[in-house]
C-alpha positions in Angstrom: 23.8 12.4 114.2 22.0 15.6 115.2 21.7 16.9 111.6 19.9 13.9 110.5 17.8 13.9 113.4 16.6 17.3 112.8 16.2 16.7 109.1 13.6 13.8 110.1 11.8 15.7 112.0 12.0 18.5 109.5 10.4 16.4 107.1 7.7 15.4 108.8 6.5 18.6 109.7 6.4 20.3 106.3 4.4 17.2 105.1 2.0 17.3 108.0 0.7 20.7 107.6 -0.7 22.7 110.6 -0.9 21.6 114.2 -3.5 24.3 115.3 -7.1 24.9 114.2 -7.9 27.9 112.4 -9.9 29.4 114.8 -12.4 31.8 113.5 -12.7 29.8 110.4 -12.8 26.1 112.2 -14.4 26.1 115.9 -12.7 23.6 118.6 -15.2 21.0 119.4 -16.6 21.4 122.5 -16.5 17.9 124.7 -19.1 17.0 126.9 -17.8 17.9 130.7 -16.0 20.9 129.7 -16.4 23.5 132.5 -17.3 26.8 130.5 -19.5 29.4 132.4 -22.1 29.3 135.1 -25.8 30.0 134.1 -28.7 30.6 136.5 -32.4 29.7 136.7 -33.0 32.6 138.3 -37.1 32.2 138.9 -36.0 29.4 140.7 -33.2 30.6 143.5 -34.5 31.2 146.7 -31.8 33.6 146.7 -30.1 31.6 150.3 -26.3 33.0 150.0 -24.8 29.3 150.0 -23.3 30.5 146.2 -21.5 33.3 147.7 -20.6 32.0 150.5 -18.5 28.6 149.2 -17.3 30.6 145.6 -13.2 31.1 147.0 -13.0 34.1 144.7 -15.8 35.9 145.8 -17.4 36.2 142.1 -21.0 35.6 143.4 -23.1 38.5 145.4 -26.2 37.7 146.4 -29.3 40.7 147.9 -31.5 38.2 149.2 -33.6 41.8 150.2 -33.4 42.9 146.4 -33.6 39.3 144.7 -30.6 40.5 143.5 -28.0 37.7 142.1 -24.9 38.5 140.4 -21.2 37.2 138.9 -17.9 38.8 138.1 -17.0 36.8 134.7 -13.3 37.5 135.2 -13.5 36.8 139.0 -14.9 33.4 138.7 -12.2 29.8 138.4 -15.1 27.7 137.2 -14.7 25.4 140.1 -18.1 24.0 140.6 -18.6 24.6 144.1 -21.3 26.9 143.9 -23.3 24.4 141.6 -22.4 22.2 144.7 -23.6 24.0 147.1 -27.3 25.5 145.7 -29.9 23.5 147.3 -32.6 24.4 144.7 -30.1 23.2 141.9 -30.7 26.4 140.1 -27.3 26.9 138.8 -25.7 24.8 135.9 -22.1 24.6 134.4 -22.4 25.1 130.9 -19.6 23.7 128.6 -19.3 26.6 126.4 -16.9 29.8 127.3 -18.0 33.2 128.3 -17.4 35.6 125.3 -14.3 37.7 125.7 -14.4 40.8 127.7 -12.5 44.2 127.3 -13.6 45.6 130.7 -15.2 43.9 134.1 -18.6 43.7 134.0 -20.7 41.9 136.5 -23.8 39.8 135.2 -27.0 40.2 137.2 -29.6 38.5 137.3 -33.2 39.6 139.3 -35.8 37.5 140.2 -39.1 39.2 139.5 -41.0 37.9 142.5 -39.2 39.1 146.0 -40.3 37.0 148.8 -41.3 38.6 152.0 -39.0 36.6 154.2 
């Protein structure tokens, strides 16, 4: 009973063809709520620490005397919480993935006008 079981589904593989994509040749589509990387408006933080302080993995660093804002690629879960918390809504969650790294890098980002506060 096993042997024709196996045969069956034998069959139906080699007439199906491929179950993966071909991925540098054919791109996965990419569906609308897919949680890819986090982006930054970066004229528009007020540089507050709320990012930092609710990200669980500590990606985020924030200078608030530099204008300095900042994230570990590698570090960070993608778990929203820091386009949660910002209270200017200057980060986003884009759906599409961060390239692939060979090394840790940390993305900064500097805001060119440093407020006096």
């Amino acid at each position: 009973m096993s042997i024709l079981s196996m045969t069956k589904t034998l069959m139906k593989s080699v007439f199906h063809g491929p179950y993966t994509l071909l991925y540098p040749i054919k791109k996965k589509e990419v569906f609308e709520h897919t949680k890819g990387s986090i982006e930054i408006e970066v004229a528009d933080c007020i540089h507050c620490g709320l990012c930092q302080r609710n990200c669980p993995t500590g990606a985020i660093q924030v200078d608030r005397n530099s204008a300095n804002w900042s994230i570990d690629r590698l570090d960070c879960i993608q778990c929203y919480y820091c386009v949660e918390s910002c209270p200017k809504k200057c980060l986003k969650m884009g759906n599409q993935y961060s390239a692939p790294a060979v090394k840790k890098v940390r993305d900064e980002f500097t805001n060119a006008r440093v407020s006096g506060n």
